[in-house]
MARVEX-781930 format. One line per field, with one value per residue (C-alpha): residue number from 1; residue in three letters; x negated, y negated, z; chain. Coordinates in steps of 0.5 Angstrom, whole numbers, plus 500, padded with zeros to 3 digits. Last residue first. Layout:
residues N
seq = [NUM	...]
type = [ALA	...]
xx = [X	...]
yy = [Y	...]
zz = [Z	...]
mol = [A	...]
***
This chain:
residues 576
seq = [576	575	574	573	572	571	570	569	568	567	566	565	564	563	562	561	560	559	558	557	556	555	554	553	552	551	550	549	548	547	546	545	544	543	542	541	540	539	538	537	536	535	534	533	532	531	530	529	528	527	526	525	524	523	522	521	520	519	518	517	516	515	514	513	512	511	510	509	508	507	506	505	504	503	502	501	500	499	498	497	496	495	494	493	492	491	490	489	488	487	486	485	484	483	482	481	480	479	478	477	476	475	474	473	472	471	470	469	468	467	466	465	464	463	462	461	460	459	458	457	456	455	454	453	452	451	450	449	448	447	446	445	444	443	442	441	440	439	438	437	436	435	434	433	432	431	430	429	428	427	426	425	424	423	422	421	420	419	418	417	416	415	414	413	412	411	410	409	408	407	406	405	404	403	402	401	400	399	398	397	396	395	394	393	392	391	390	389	388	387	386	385	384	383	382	381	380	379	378	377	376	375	374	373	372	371	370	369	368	367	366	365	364	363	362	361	360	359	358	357	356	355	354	353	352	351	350	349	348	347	346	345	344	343	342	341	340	339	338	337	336	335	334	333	332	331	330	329	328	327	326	325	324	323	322	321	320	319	318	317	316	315	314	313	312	311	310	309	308	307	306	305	304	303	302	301	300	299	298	297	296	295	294	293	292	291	290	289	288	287	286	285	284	283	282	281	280	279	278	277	276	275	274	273	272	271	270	269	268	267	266	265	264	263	262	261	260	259	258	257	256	255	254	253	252	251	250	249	248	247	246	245	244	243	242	241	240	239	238	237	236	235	234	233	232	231	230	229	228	227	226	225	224	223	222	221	220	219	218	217	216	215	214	213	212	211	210	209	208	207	206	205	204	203	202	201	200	199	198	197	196	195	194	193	192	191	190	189	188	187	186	185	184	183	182	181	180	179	178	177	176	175	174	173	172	171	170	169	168	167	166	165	164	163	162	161	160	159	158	157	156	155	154	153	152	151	150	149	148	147	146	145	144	143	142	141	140	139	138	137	136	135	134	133	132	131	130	129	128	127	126	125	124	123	122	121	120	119	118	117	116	115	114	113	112	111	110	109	108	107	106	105	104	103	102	101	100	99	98	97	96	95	94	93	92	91	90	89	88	87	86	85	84	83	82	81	80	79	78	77	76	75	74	73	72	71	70	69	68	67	66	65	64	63	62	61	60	59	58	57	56	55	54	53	52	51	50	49	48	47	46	45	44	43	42	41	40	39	38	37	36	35	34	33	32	31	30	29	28	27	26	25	24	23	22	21	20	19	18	17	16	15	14	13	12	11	10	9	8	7	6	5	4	3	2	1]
type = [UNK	UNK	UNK	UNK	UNK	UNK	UNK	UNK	UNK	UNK	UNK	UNK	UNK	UNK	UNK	UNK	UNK	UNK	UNK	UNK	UNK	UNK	UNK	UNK	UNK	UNK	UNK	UNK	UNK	UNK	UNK	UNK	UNK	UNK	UNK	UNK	UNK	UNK	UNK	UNK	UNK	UNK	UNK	UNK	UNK	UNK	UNK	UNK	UNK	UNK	UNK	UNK	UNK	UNK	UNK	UNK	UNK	UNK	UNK	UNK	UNK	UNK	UNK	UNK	UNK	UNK	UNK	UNK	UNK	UNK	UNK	UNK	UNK	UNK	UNK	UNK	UNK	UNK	UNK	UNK	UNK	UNK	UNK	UNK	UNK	UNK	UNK	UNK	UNK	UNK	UNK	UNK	UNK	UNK	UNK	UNK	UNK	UNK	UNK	UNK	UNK	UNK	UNK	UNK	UNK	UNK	UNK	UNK	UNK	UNK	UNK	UNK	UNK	UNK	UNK	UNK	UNK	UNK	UNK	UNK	UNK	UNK	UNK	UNK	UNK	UNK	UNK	UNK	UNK	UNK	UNK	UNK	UNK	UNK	UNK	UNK	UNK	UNK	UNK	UNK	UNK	UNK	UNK	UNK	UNK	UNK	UNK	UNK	UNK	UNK	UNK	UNK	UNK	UNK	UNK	UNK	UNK	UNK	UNK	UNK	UNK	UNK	UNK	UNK	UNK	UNK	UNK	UNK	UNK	UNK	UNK	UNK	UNK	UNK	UNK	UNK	UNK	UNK	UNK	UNK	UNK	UNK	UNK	UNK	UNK	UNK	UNK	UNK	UNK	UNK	UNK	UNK	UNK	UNK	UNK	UNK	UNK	UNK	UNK	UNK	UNK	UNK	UNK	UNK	UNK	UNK	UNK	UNK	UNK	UNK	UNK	UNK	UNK	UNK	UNK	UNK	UNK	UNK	UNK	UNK	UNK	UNK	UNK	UNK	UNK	UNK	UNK	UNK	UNK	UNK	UNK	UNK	UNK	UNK	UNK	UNK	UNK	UNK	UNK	UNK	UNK	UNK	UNK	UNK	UNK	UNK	UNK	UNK	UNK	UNK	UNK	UNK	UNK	UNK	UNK	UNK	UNK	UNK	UNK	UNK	UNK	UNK	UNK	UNK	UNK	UNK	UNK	UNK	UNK	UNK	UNK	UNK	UNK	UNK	UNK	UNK	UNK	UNK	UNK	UNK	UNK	UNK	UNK	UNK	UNK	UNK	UNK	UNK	UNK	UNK	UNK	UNK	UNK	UNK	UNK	UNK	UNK	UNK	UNK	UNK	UNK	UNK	UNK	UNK	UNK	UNK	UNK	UNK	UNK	UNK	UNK	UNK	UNK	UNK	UNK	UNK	UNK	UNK	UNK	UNK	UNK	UNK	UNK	UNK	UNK	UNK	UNK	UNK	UNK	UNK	UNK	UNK	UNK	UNK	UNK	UNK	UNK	UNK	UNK	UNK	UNK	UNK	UNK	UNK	UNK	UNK	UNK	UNK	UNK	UNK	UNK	UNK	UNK	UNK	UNK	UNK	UNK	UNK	UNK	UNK	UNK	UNK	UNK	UNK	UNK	UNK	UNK	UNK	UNK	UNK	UNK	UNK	UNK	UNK	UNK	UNK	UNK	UNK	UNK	UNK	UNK	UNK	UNK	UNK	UNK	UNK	UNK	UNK	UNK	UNK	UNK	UNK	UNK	UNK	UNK	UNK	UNK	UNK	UNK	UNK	UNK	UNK	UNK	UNK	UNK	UNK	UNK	UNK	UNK	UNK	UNK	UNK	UNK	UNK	UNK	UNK	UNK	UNK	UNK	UNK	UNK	UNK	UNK	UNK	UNK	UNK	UNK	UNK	UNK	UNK	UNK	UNK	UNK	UNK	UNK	UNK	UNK	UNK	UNK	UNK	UNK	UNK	UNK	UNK	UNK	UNK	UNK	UNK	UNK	UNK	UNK	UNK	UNK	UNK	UNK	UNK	UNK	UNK	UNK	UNK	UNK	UNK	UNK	UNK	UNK	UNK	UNK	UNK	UNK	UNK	UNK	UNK	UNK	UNK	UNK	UNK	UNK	UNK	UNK	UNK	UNK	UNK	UNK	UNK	UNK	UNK	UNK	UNK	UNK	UNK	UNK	UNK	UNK	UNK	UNK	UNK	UNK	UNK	UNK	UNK	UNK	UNK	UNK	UNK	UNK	UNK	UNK	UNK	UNK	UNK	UNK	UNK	UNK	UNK	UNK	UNK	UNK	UNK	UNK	UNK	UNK	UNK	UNK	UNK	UNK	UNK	UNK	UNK	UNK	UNK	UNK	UNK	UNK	UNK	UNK	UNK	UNK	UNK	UNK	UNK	UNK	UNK	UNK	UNK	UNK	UNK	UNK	UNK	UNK	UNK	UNK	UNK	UNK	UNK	UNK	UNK	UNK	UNK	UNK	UNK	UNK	UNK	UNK	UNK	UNK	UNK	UNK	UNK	UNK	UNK	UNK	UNK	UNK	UNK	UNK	UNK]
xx = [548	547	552	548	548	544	545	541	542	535	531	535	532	525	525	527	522	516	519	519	524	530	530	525	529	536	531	528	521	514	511	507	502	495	494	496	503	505	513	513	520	523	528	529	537	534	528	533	537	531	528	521	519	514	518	514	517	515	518	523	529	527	534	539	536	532	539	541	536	537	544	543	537	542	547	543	540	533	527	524	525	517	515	509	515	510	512	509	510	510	515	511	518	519	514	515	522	520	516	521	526	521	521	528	528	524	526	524	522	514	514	507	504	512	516	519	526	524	527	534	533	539	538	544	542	536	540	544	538	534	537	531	534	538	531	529	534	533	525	527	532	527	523	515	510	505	504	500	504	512	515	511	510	518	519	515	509	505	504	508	505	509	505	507	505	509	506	504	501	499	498	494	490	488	485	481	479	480	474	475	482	480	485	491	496	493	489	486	480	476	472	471	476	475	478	483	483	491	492	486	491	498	495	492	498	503	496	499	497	504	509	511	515	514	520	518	522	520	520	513	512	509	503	500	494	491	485	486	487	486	479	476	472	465	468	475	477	478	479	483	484	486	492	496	500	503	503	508	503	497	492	495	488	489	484	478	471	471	469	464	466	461	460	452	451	445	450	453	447	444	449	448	440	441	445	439	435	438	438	431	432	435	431	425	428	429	422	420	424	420	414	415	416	411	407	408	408	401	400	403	398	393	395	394	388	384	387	384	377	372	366	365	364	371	374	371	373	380	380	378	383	389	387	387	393	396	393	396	403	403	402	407	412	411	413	420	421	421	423	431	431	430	435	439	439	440	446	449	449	453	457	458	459	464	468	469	471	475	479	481	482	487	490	492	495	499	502	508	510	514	510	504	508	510	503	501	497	494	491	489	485	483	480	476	473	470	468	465	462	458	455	452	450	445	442	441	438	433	430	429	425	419	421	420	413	411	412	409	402	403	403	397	393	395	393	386	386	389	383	379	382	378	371	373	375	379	378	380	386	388	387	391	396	397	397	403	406	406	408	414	414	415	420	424	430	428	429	434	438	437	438	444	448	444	448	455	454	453	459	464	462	459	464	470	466	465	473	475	471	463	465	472	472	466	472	477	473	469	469	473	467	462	467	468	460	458	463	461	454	456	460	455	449	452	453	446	443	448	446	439	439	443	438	431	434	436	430	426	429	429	420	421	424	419	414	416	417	409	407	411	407	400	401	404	398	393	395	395	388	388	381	385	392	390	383	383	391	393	388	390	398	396	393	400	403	400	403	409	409	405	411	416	413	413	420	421	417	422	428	426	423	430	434	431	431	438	440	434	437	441	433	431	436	432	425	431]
yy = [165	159	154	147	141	137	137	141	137	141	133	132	138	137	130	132	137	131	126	131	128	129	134	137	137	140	145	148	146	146	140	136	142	141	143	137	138	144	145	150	153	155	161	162	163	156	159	161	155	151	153	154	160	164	166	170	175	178	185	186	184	189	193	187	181	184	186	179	176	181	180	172	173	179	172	167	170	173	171	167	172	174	166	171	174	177	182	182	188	193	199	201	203	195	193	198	195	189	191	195	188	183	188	188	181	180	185	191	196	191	194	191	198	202	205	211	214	219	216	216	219	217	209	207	210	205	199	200	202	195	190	191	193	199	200	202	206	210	211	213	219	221	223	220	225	221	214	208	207	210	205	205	212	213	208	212	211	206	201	195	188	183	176	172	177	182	182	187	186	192	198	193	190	197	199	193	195	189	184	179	179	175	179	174	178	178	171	167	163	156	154	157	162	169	171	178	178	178	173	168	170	168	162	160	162	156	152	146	147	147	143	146	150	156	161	163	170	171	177	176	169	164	159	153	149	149	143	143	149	148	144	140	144	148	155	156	152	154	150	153	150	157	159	164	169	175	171	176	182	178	182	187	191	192	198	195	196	189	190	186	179	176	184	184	184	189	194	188	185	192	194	186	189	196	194	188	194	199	195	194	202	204	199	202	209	207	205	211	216	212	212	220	221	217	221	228	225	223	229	233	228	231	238	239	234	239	245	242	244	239	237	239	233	234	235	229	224	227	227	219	217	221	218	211	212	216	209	205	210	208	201	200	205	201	195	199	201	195	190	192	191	184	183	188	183	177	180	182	176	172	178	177	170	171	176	170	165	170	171	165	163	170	166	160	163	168	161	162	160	166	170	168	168	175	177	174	181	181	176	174	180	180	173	175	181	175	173	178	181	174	176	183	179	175	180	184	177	176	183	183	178	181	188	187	184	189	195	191	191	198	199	195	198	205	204	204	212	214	213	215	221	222	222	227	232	238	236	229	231	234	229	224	229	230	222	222	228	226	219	222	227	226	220	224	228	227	219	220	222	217	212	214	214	207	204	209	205	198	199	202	200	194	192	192	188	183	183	183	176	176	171	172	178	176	171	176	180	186	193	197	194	198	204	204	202	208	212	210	211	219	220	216	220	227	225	223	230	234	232	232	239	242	238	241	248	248	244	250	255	251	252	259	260	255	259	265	263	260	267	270	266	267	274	274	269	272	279	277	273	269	265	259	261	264	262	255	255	259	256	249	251	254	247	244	249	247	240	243	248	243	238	244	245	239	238	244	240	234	238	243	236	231	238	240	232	232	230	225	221	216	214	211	206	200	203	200]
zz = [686	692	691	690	694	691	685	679	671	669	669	676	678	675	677	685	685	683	687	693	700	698	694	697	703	699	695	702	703	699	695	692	693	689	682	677	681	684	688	693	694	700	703	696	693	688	685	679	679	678	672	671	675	679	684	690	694	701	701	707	703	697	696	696	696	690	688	688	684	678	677	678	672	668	668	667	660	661	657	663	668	668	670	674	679	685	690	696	701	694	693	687	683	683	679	673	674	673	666	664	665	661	656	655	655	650	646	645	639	639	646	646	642	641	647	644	648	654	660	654	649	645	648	651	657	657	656	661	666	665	671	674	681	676	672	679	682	675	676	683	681	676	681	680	681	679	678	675	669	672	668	662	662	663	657	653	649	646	651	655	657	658	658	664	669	674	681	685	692	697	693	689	695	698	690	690	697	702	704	699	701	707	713	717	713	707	707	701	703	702	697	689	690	687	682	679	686	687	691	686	680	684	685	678	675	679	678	675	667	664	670	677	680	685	690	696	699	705	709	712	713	707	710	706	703	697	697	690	684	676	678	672	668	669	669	671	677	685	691	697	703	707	703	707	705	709	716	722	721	723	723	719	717	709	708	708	703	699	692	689	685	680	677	675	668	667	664	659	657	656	650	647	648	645	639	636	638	634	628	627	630	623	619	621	621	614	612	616	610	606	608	609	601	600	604	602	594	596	600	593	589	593	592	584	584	589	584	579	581	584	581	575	572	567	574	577	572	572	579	580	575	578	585	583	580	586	590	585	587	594	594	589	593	600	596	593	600	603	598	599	606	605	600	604	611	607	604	609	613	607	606	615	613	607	611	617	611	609	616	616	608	610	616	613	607	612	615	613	620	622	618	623	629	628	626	633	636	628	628	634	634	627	629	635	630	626	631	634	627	627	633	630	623	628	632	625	622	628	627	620	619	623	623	615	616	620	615	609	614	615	608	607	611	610	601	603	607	600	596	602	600	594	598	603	598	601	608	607	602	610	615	610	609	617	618	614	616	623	622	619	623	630	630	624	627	635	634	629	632	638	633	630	638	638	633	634	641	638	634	639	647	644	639	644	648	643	641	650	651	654	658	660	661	667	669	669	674	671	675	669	665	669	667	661	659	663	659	652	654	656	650	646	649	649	640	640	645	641	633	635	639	632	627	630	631	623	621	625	621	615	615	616	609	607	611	608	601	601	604	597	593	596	594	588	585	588	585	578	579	572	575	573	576	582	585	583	582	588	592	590	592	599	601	598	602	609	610	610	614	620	618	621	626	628	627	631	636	635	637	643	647	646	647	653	656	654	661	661	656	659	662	655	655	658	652	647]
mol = [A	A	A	A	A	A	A	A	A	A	A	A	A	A	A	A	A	A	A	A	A	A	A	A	A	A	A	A	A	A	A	A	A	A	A	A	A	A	A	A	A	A	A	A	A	A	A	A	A	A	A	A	A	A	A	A	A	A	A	A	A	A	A	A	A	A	A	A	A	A	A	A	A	A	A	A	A	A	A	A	A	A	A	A	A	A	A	A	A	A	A	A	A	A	A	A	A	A	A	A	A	A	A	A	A	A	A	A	A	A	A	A	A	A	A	A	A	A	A	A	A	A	A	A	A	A	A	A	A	A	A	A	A	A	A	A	A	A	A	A	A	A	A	A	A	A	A	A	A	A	A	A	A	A	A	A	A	A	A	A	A	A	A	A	A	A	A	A	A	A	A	A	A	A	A	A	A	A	A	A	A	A	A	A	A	A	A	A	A	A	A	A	A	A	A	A	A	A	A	A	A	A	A	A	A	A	A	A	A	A	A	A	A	A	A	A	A	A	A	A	A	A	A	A	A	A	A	A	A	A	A	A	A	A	A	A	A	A	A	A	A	A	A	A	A	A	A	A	A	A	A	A	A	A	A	A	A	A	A	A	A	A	A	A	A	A	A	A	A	A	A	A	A	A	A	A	A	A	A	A	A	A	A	A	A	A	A	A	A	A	A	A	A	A	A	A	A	A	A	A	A	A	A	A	A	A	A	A	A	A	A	A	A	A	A	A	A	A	A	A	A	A	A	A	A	A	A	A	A	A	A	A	A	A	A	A	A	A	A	A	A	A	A	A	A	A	A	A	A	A	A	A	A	A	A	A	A	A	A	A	A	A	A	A	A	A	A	A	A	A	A	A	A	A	A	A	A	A	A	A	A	A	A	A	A	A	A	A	A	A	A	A	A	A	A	A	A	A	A	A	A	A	A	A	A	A	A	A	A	A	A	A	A	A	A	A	A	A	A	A	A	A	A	A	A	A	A	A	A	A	A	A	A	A	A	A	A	A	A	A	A	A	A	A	A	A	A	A	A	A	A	A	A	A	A	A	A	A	A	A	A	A	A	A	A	A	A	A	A	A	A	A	A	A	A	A	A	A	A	A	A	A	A	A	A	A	A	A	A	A	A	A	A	A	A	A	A	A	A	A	A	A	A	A	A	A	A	A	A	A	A	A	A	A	A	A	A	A	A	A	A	A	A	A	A	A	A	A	A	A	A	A	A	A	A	A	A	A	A	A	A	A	A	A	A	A	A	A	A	A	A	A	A	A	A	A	A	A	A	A	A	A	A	A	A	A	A	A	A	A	A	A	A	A	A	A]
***
């Protein structure tokens, strides 16, 4: 927590003028039960009309005065807490933004999510309370003890002897707690990693008829996090009935002691009066710090999962160039790369090739032989383990994230459209985009028939994923997304898979076409879509089997010649 402290220097006014307002409103508070025993002794016993009234109406006063000072104390916490989620959040935001996809990887999209929503609301309700009640619940508590001492010294010691076991019980539960709030936040990742999968593959799901399946699974979780829960409320709900016994013996203690007293002669009634409202005072204090305990035992298993992520250093630092063209005539170069993710076997081996401007190169290769690693390690979203991949003749470690993305655009495997319309989609990442050149690019992409076909045509609705589209024509307005950009290098991730041949020849030639000077690379599984390429590079277990022309690789490149035999590919072939 202490970690977090510093994100509320903007509201240091708020966190200053909150809790004094609560101050002064527990030192009202405080007061009253005093007044209330001179109004008794000197009041009611000695039957003083005047006193009464008089010290009635100064008890209005300060209760009236004491709700102002609440009033302001709640207005500053309510904005500095929701100032510091607001700004949390957004720190968080931005310092994910600059994860690669392996730090992604390592804390996963669900427990990120958590963090920035659950975790945050955590510490939001800590800090509002931090002003609310951090002042005075121990302020009262301490306060009413100070006080029963100046009114009879003896008595007071009474309520002195209950402090220790008190705090005993509060250090105990903070001792317990704590370990199982840490626990019950990393069983509520997972289980939100099963919702994501869940309901990102309902289709499937009910393909399958696999529902049975999936509730047992989403249960089982529930019943962990029940089961967490549980161990924290059983735990949680001995404090405040512990504290409460301790406290009410004292009371005992203290209603024994006075009676005696009073029939003694040794103090007057209204001594007894305003103790039993500083022991009710007190309790009333424990137990609301017996719930800022439970709140900050939270906070603080929140704070660490949140400092997790702001102390993460990014495993891949921004480069700082604009794209140099140092070799204007090489676009692409592997310079022996080597690259795996994490501790397993290399996804990529000693890669080593050129790609010339202009060219269109086409890449094939079985499941797991790299073909998306390589586009991946081109497009930064992580860095190779050996060697260096070369942007015209520039190591794109050194180019900005931004520089490198107007430069390379790739379209990925996985279509991934948002809730909107299809100019949204199209012109995502753009402004001030004519309708001219979104149409030009729905007509490369082979998606401007169906778009007119739609009533609303640019503006016709786009669900989340593009739930409302088919394959195809998803895959088309994420080509067309692409094309608008009007890149240098052009990457195809296996995003015609879903095209009948007929839209994929259509498509391969208005790229031809209109992006004939755009270097182009083909990731796919069929042959005859790589076949127009200028070369294609045949990947096999990471390492290249192969990269030339169709006819030489055929002859020469075992592994092409089974995919092309495999797919009934000749040869000689006419190019579409």
């Amino acid at each position: 927590m202490r970690k977090l402290v510093k994100y509320l220097k903007p509201y240091w006014i708020q966190c200053t003028l909150g809790p004094f307002c609560k101050w002064m409103e527990a030192v009202l508070e405080l007061i009253l039960p005093t007044i209330m025993a001179y109004m008794i002794n000197d009041g009611v016993v000695r039957h003083d009309l005047q006193v009464v009234i008089r010290l009635g109406l100064l008890m209005i006063v300060m209760v009236i005065v004491g709700f102002g000072f609440s009033m302001v104390c709640q207005y500053n916490a309510a904005l500095a807490s929701q100032g510091f989620g607001t700004d949390m959040r957004n720190r968080l935001y931005a310092h994910i933004q600059t994860f690669s996809y392996q730090d992604i990887d390592h804390f996963t999209t669900s427990s990120l999510v958590n963090r920035l929503s659950s975790d945050v609301n955590q510490l939001q309700l800590a800090v509002a309370m931090l002003i609310r009640l951090v002042v005075r619940a121990p302020f009262i508590i301490i306060g009413a003890i100070v006080m029963a001492m100046i009114l009879d010294f003896q008595l007071s010691l009474i309520l002195v002897a209950a402090v220790p076991f008190i705090s005993l019980i509060l250090y105990l539960f903070i001792r317990f707690s704590t370990p199982l709030y840490r626990q019950y936040q990393k069983r509520l990742d997972q289980f939100a990693r099963v919702l994501q999968d869940n309901f990102a593959g309902i289709r499937v799901v009910r393909a399958f008829v696999s529902q049975r399946r999936e509730r047992q699974r989403a249960e089982a979780h529930i019943d962990g996090l029940q089961m967490q829960m549980m161990k924290i409320a059983r735990l949680s709900s001995l404090l405040n009935p512990l504290t409460a016994l301790v406290l009410n013996m004292a009371v005992v203690l203290l209603l024994y002691q006075g009676v005696w007293q009073i029939g003694e002669g040794m103090i007057a009634p209204g001594v007894i009066v305003a103790f039993i409202n500083y022991a009710a005072s007190i309790l009333t204090a424990l137990v609301a710090l017996s719930n800022l305990i439970v709140i900050f035992t939270r906070a603080a298993a929140s704070a660490q999962r949140v400092n997790e992520v702001l102390e993460h250093v990014p495993s891949m630092r921004d480069g700082e160039d604009r794209v140099l063209h140092l070799c204007p005539q090489e676009a692409i170069r592997f310079d022996h790369v080597c690259f795996s993710y994490g501790e397993g076997e290399d996804a990529l081996s000693d890669l080593d090739l050129t790609i010339r401007t202009g060219e269109c190169i086409g890449i094939i290769g079985g499941t797991g032989a790299g073909k998306t690693t390589m586009i991946h390690l081109l497009s930064r979203f992580y860095d190779t383990g050996k060697g260096r991949v070369l942007l015209y003749g520039q190591d794109v470690r050194t180019i900005a994230h931004q520089k490198l993305c107007a430069e390379v655009v790739s379209v990925p495997q996985i279509n991934e459209l948002f809730y909107g319309t299809i100019r949204e989609n199209v012109c995502f990442g753009k402004k001030h985009v004519s309708d001219a050149d979104i149409w030009q690019a729905l007509q490369d992409a082979q998606a401007a028939d169906f778009v007119k076909e739609m009533k609303k045509g640019l503006d016709a609705r786009v669900e989340r994923g593009g739930a409302n589209l088919s394959g195809g024509q998803r895959q088309r307005l994420c080509i067309a997304r692409a094309l608008l950009r009007k890149p240098s290098i052009l990457i195809l991730d296996d995003s015609c898979s879903a095209l009948d041949f007929k839209t994929d020849a259509a498509l391969r030639h208005a790229l031809r076409k209109h992006y004939g000077d755009s270097t182009r690379l083909i990731v796919s599984q069929r042959v005859s879509t790589l076949l127009s390429c200028d070369r294609i590079l045949v990947l096999q277990d990471g390492r290249m089997a192969g990269f030339d022309t169709h006819e030489r690789l055929y002859e020469t490149c075992a592994v092409y010649r089974n995919l092309c035999q495999t797919q009934k590919i000749e040869k000689e072939v006419i190019h579409a």
